[in-house]
ZALOLO-984248 format. One line per field, with one value per residue (C-alpha): x negated, y negated, z negated; residue in three letters; residue number from 1. Coordinates in steps of 0.001 Angstrom, whole numbers, plus 500000, padded with zeros to 6 digits. Each point is the difference from the previous one (the first is absolute). Layout:
px	[X	...]
py	[Y	...]
pz	[Z	...]
residuo	[Ala	...]
num	[NUM	...]
***
This chain:
px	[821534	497520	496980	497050	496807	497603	496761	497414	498651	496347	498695	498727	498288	500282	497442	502417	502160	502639	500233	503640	498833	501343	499537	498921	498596	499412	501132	497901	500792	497050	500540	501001	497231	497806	500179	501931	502858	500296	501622	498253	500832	497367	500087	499091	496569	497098	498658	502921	499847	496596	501404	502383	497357	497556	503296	500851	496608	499375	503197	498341	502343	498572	503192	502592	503346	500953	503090	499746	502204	499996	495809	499930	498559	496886	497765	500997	498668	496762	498695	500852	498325	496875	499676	500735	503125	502235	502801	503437	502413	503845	503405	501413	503228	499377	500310	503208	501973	497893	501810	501246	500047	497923	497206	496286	498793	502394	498442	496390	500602	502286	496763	498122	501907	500346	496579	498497	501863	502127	501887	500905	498794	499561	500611	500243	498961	497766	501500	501542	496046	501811	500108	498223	496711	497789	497575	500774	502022	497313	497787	503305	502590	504056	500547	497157	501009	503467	498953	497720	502873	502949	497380	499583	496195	499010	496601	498233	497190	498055	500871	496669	498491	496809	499153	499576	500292	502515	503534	501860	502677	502380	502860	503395	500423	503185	501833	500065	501527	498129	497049	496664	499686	498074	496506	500316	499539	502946	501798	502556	500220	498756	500368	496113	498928	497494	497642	497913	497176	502419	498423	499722	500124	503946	501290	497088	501931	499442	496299	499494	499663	500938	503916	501698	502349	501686	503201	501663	502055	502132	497714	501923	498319	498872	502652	502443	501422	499834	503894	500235	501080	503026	501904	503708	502822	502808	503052	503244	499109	496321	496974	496319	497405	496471	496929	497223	498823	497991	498502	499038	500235	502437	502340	503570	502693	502775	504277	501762	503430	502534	500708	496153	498930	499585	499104	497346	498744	501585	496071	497712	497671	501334	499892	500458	502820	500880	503903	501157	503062	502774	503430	499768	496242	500808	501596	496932	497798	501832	500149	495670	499490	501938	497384	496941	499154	499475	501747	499950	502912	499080	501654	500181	498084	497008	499591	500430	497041	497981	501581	499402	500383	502802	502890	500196	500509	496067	499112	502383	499103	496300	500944	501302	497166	497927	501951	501094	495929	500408	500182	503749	502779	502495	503823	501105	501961	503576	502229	502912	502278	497933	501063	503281	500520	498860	502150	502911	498777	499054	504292	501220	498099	501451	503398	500193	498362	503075	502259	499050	499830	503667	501025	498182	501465	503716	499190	498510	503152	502704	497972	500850	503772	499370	500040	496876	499123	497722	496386	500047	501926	502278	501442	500602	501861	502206	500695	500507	503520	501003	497684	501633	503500	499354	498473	502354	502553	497617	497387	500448	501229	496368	498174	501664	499697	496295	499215	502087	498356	496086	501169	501545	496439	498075	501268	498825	496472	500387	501069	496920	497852	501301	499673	495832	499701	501704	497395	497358	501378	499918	496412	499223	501218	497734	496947	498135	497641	503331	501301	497211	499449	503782	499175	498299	501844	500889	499791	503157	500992	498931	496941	498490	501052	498557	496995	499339	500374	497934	496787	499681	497168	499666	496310	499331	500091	496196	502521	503249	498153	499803	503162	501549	497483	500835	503724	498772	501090	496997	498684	498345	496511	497810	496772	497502	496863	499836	503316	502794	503787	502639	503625	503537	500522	498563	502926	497830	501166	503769	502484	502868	498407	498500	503439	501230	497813	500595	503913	499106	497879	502639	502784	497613	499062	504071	501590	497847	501318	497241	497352	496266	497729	497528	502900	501036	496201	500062	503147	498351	497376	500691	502710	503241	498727	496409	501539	501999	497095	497847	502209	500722	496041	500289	502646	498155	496831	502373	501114	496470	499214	502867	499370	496602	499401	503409	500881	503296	500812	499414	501403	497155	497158	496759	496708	497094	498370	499929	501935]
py	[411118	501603	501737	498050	502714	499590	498406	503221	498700	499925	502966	499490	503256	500762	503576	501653	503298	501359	503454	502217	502456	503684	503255	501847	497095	496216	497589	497661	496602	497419	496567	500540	500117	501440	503361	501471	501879	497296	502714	503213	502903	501758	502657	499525	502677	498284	500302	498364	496762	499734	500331	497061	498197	500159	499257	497032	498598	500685	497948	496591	500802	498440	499648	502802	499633	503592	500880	501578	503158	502195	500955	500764	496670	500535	501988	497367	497531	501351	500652	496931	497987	502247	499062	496477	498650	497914	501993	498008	502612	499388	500942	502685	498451	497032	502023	501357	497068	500080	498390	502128	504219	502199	501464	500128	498713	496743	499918	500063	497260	498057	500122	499021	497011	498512	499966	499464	497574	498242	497451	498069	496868	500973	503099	501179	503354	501580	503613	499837	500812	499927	502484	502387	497340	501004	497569	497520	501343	499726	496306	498068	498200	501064	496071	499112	503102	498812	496423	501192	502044	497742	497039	502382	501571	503755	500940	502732	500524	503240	500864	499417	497471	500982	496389	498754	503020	498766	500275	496716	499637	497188	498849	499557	496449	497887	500671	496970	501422	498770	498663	501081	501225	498434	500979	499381	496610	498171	499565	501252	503120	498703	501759	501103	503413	501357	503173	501803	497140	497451	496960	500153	496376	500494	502701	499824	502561	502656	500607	503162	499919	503414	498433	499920	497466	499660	497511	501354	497749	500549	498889	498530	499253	495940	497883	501785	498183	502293	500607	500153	503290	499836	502901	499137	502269	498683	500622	498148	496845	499921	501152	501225	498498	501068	498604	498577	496059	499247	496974	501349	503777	500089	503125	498673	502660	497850	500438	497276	499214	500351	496475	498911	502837	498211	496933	501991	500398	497306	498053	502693	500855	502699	503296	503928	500592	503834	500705	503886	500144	500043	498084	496632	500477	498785	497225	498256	501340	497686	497020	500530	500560	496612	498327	501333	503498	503291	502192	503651	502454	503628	503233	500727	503071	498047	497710	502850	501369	497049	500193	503508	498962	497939	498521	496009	496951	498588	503635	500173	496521	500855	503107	498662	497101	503197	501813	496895	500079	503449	500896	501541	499175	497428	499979	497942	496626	499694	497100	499331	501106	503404	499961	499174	502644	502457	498593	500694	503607	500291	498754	502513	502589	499326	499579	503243	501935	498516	501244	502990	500069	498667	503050	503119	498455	499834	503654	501175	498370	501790	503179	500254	499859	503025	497647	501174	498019	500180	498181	496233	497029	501576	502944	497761	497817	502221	502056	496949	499391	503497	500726	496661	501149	503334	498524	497338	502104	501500	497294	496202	497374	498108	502571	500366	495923	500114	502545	498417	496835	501969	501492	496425	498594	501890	498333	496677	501429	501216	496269	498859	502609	499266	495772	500795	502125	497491	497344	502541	499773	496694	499797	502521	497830	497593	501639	501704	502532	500933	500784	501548	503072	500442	501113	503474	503030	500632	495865	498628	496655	501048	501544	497267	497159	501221	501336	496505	498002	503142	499817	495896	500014	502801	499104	500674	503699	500959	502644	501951	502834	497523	499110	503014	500857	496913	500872	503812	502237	501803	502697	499693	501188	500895	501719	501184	501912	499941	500848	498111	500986	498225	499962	498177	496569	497544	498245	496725	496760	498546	502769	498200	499569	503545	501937	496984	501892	503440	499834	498677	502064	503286	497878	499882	504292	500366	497585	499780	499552	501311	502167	498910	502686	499081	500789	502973	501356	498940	502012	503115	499727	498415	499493	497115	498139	499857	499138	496934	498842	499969	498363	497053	499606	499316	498156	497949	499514	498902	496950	498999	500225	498237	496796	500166	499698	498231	501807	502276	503481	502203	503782	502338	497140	501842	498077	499711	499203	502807	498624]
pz	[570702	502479	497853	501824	500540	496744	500612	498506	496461	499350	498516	496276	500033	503586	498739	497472	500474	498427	499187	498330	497775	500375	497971	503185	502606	499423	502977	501046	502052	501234	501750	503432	502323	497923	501221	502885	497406	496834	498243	498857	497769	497920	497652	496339	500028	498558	503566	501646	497515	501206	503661	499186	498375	503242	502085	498382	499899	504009	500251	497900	497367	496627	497701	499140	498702	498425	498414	496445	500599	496914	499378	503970	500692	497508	502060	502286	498341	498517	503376	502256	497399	499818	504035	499102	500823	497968	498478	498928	498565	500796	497185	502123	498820	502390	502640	499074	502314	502950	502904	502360	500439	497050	501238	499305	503202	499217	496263	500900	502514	497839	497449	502287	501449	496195	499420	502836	502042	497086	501569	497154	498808	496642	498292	496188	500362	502587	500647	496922	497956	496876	497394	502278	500662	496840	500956	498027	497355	497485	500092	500984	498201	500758	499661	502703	502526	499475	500522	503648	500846	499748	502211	502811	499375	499646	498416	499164	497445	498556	496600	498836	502486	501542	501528	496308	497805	497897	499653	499912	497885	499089	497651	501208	501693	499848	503073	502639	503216	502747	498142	499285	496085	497262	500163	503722	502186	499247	502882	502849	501643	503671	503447	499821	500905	497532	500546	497590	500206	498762	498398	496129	499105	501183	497977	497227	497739	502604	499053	502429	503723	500081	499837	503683	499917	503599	501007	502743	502671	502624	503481	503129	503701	499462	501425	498466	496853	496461	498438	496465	498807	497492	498341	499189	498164	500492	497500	499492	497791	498962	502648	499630	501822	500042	502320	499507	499836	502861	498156	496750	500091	497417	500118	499780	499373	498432	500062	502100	499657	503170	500237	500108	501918	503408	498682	498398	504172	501874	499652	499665	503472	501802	498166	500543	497883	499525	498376	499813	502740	497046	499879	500557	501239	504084	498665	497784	503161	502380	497404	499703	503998	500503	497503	502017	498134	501228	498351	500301	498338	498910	499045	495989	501126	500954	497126	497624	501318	498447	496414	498061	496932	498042	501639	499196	502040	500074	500723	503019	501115	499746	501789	502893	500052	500860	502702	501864	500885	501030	503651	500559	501902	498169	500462	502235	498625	500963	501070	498925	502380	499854	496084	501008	501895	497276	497650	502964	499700	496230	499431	502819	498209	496324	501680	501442	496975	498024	502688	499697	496164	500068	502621	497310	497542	501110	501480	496721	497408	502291	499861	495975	500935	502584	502861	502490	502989	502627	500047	501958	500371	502753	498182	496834	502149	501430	496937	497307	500911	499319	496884	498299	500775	498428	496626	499316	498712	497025	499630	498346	502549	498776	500959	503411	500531	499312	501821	503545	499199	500007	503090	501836	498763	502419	502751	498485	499897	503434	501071	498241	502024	502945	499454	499509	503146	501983	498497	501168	503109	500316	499091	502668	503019	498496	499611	502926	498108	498667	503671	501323	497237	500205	503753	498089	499526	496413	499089	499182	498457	496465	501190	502277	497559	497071	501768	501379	496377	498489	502230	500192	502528	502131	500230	496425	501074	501819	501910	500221	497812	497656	499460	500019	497184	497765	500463	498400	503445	500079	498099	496468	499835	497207	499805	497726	500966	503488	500039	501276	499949	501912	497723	500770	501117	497535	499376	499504	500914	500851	499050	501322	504054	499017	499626	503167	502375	498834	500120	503442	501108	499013	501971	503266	499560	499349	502940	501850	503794	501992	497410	500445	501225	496796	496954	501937	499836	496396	499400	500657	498112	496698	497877	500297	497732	500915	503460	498361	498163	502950	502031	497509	499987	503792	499541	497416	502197	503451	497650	499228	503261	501315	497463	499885	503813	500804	502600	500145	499952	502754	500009	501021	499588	499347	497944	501598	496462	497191	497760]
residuo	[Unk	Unk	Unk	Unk	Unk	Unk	Unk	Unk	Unk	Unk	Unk	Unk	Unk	Unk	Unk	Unk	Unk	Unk	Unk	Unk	Unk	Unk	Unk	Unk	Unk	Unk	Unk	Unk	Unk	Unk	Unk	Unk	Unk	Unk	Unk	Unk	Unk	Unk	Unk	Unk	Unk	Unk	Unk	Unk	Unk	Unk	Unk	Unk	Unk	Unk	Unk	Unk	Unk	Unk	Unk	Unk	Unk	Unk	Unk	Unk	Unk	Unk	Unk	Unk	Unk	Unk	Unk	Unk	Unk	Unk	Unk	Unk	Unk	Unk	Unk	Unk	Unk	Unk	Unk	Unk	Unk	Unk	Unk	Unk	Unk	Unk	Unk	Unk	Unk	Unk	Unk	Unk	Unk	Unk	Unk	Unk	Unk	Unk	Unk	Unk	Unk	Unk	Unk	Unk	Unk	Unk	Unk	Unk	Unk	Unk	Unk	Unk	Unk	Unk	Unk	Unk	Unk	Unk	Unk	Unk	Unk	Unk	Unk	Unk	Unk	Unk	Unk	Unk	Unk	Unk	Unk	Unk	Unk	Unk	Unk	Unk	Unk	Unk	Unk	Unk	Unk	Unk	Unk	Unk	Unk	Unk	Unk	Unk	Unk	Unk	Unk	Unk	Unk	Unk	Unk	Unk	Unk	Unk	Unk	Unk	Unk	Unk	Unk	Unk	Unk	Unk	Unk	Unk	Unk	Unk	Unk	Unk	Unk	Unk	Unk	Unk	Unk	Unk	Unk	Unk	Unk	Unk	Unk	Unk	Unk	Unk	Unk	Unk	Unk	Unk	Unk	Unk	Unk	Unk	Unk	Unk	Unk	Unk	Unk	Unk	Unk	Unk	Unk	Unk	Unk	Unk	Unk	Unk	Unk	Unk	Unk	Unk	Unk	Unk	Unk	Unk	Unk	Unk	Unk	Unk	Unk	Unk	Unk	Unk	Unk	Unk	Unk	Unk	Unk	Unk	Unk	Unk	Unk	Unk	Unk	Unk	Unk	Unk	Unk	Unk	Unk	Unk	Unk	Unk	Unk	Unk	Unk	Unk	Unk	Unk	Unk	Unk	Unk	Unk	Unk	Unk	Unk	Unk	Unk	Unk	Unk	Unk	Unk	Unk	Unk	Unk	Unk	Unk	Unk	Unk	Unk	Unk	Unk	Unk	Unk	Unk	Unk	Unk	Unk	Unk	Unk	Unk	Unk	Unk	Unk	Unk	Unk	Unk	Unk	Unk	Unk	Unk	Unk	Unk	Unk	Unk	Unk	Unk	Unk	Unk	Unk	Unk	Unk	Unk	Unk	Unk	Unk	Unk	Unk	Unk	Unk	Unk	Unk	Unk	Unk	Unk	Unk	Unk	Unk	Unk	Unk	Unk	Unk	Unk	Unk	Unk	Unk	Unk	Unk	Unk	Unk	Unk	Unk	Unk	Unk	Unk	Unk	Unk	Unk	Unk	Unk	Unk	Unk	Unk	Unk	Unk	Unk	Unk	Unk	Unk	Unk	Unk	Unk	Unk	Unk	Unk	Unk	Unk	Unk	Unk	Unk	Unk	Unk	Unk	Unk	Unk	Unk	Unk	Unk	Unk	Unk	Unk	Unk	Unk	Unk	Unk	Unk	Unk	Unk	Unk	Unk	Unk	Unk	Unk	Unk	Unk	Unk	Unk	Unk	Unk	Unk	Unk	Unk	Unk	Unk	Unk	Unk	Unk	Unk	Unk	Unk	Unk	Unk	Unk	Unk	Unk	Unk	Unk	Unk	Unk	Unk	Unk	Unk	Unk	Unk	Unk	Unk	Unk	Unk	Unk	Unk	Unk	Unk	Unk	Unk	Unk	Unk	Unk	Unk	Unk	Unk	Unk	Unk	Unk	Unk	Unk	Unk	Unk	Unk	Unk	Unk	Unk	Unk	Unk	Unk	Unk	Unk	Unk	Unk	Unk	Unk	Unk	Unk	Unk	Unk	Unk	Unk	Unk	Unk	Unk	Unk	Unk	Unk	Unk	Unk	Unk	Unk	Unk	Unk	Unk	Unk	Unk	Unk	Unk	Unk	Unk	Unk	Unk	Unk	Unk	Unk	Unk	Unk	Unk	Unk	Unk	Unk	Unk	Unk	Unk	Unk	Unk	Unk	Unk	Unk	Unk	Unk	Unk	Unk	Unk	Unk	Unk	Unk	Unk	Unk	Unk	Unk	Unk	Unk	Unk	Unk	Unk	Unk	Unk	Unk	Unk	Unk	Unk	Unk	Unk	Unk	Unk	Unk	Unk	Unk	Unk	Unk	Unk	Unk	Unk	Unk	Unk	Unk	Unk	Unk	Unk	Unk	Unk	Unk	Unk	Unk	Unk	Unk	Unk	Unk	Unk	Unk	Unk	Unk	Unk	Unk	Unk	Unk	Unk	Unk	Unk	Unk	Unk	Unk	Unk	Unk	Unk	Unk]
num	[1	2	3	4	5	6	7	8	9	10	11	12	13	14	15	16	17	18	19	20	21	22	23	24	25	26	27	28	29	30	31	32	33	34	35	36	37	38	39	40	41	42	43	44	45	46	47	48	49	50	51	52	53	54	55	56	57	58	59	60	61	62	63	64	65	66	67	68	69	70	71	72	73	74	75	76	77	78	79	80	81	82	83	84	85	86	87	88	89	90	91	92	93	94	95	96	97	98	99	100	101	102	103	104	105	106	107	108	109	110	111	112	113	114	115	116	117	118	119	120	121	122	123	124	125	126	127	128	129	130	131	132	133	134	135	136	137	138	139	140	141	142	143	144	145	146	147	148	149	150	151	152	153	154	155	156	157	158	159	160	161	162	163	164	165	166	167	168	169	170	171	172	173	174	175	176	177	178	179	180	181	182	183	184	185	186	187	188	189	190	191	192	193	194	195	196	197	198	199	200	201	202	203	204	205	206	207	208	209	210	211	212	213	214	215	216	217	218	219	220	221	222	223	224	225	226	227	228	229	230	231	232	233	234	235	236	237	238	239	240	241	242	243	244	245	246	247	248	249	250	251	252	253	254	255	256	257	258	259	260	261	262	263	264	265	266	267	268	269	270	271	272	273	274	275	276	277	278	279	280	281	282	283	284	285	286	287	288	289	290	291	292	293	294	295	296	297	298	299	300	301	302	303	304	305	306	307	308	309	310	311	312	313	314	315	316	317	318	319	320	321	322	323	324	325	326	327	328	329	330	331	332	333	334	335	336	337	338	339	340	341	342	343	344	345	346	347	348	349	350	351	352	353	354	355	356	357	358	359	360	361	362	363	364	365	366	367	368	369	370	371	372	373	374	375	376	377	378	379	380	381	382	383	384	385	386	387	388	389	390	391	392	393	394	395	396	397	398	399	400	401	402	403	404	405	406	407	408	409	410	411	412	413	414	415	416	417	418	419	420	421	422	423	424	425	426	427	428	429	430	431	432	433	434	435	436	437	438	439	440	441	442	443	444	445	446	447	448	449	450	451	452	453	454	455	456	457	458	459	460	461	462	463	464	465	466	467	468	469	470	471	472	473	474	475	476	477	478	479	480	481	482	483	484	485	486	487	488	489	490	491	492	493	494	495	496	497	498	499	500	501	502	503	504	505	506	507	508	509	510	511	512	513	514	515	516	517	518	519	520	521	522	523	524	525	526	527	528	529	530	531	532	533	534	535	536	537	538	539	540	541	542	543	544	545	546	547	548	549	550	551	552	553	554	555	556	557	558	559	560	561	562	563]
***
């Protein structure tokens, strides 16, 4: 599935910046095109806070979103709400899972993305304001901030309100998820954005206007028709859903057993539905696409950003409701002949992993009757015969039998091997994207089929960097500071295409016929297996190049684009 470019969402407070907190300098981030460098770093002086302060007022800024690291952020606070600006403090824990590398530049601008361009129709929490957000703390009921919480509002309110000097206190409601709470209007939850000058006659409880009660939606170009967001988790026999009912605002997060689980969708309008890619997750995505739904699969990684605290099923279901309306790139939904193929692989794989048990062992049981043989399937072969003769005159004729029997059984498994690469084969006549990578150095039949049912749409990729970066060949990187250190390979992503390209990639620098000028630089100036990394990374961008434009493989073809 192609990822089709995302239409920008409106911006609910298109004036707020995010800052990272540090114990030396605080990072700043501010809407782009606000200033010429939307990222700053100032120290944490008295006189530098006010430097910030004048900074992020020059730049229209008029809401902050601050993360509460250790008492750093206090000074902070105290003095961007002396100049006036609207202070929302952040649970540094949220920003533990940030998307992406570690660094401070990326947390300041991931704060300031959440809260001031959230894309989401409606959200629980507002940069996570918490435990941290005193404001409120004292004057409010746990049963009515869970109630605004769980309906998708944030609020704020002085602990002793200044509007009415008074502090408004309540008892515990009974819970109606979804619905307004006694003392209020009876009534649904409607799609109704609400400011601080709300109308009392609605929610008569909430006596002080000093209250800022905000619904925040998702905003698409006109024309464009508005998906319902759903969260699924998706398990073996019973599945979460979570969304919200367009009708009646009601907040349904309810199990649904496997056999009504597309029933459950095959009449609803057409919705967003977000799954986490797990097993059986391509399969449920193809039976909703075929019903009219967009659905978008996601990496665990991403949707455990979105749940820090416990692990249950309406937790991960709400979880995912709120990254699927996060801007990131989904996984791209396989066919099933791509599956297929994997599964060719996945049974190759286990195959020759019991081969090679079944050789250590055999090597390993002689070895206690003195018998020592060489490591791999050759030597064993040629040194069986012998080694059997030799022990049958001391050892019991069972043992003997069972171990010629272990030993004829590996040329089953080898018949079985050799039966799936044939298949492969087969599918590779078949399949042009399949004959055109095979053209690379270093790509061989298990290589370019595997590679081809692993990526699904070249297109998902923006680029060959890309790629090579979901697949985890290029460096890690984490930073802290100001400072940013570069470590191994990431090893994110597809292990199985990862080690593919690398075992490829050490064939090409070993055979090769005719050496290219670019390893043989390389050679001298870094280590083998630097070389053999690097070298599988081009390897890895040439195939998304090759698929992506559909065009074959040319030997010395130089980009005109940057990749």
């Amino acid at each position: 599935m192609a990822m089709r470019k995302r239409e920008d969402s409106p911006e609910v407070f298109p004036n707020a910046a995010g800052i990272d907190i540090g114990g030396s300098s605080h990072w700043v981030a501010v809407p782009k095109g606000a200033a010429e460098e939307p990222v700053r770093e100032f120290g944490t002086m008295t006189d530098d806070l006010h430097e910030m302060a004048d900074w992020l007022l020059a730049c229209g800024v008029d809401t902050v979103a601050l993360e509460s690291t250790g008492v750093f952020w206090i000074p902070v606070y105290e003095v961007l709400e002396q100049r006036g600006l609207t202070v929302w403090l952040v649970d540094a824990r949220q920003m533990k899972y940030v998307p992406g590398r570690k660094s401070d530049v990326m947390d300041c601008q991931w704060l300031q993305k959440w809260y001031g361009r959230l894309p989401t129709r409606r959200i629980a929490e507002v940069v996570g304001m918490g435990n941290e957000r005193w404001h409120g703390r004292r004057g409010i009921d746990d049963g009515i901030r869970r109630q605004y919480q769980g309906a998708g509002f944030a609020w704020s309110q002085a602990p002793e309100c200044r509007a009415c000097d008074q502090n408004t206190a309540w008892r515990t409601p009974p819970r109606v998820k979804g619905r307004c709470t006694p003392g209020l209007t009876p009534g649904p939850l409607t799609r109704q954005t609400l400011s601080s000058t709300w109308s009392r006659s609605r929610h008569q409880a909430l006596k002080c206007p000093s209250w800022k009660i905000m619904e925040i939606f998702t905003g698409k170009p006109e024309g464009v028709m508005k998906l319902t967001p759903v969260g699924i988790d998706i398990a073996k026999n019973v599945f979460q859903v979570h969304h919200i009912d367009e009708e009646t605002g009601e907040i349904v997060n309810k199990p649904i057993k496997r056999a009504k689980f597309l029933e459950y969708f095959v009449n609803r309008a057409p919705c967003l539905i977000g799954m986490e890619a797990c097993g059986g997750a391509h399969h449920w995505a193809r039976q909703l696409t075929r019903m009219g739904h967009q659905v978008k699969l996601m990496p665990g990684e991403y949707v455990k950003a979105f749940n820090i605290r416990n692990k249950k099923d309406p937790a991960d279901a709400r979880a995912i409701w709120l990254a699927v309306q996060q801007p990131s790139k989904p996984v791209a939904i396989k066919t099933e002949m791509q599956q297929a193929m994997l599964a060719l692989h996945r049974t190759r794989e286990q195959l020759v992993k019991f081969r090679t048990m079944q050789i250590n062992a055999l090597r390993g049981l002689l070895t206690e009757y003195g018998e020592v043989m060489a490591k791999g399937r050759a030597p064993l072969d040629r040194a069986m015969p012998d080694v059997l003769a030799r022990v049958a005159d001391r050892l019991p004729a069972a043992l003997i039998d069972t171990l010629r029997e272990q030993w004829n059984g590996l040329t089953g498994l080898d018949e079985q091997i050799a039966t799936i690469e044939r298949r492969m084969r087969e599918w590779k006549k078949e399949d042009q994207e399949v004959k055109a990578i095979s053209e690379i150095p270093g790509v061989g039949l298990l290589t370019a089929t595997a590679a081809v049912a692993t990526i699904g749409d070249a297109k998902a990729f923006r680029s060959g960097r890309e790629f090579a970066a979901c697949i985890g060949l290029v460096p890690k990187q984490t930073g802290s500071g100001g400072k940013v250190k570069l470590h191994g390979i990431s090893k994110r992503g597809d292990t199985y295409l990862r080690t593919l390209l690398i075992h490829g990639a050490r064939s090409v620098i070993t055979n090769a016929k005719q050496p290219d000028p670019w390893i043989e630089q390389m050679k001298k100036r870094r280590p083998p297996n630097v070389v053999v990394v690097a070298l599988a990374n081009k390897m890895a961008r040439t195939i998304w190049a090759v698929l992506a434009h559909d065009r074959p493989y040319q030997r010395g073809y130089v980009s005109t684009k940057p990749a």
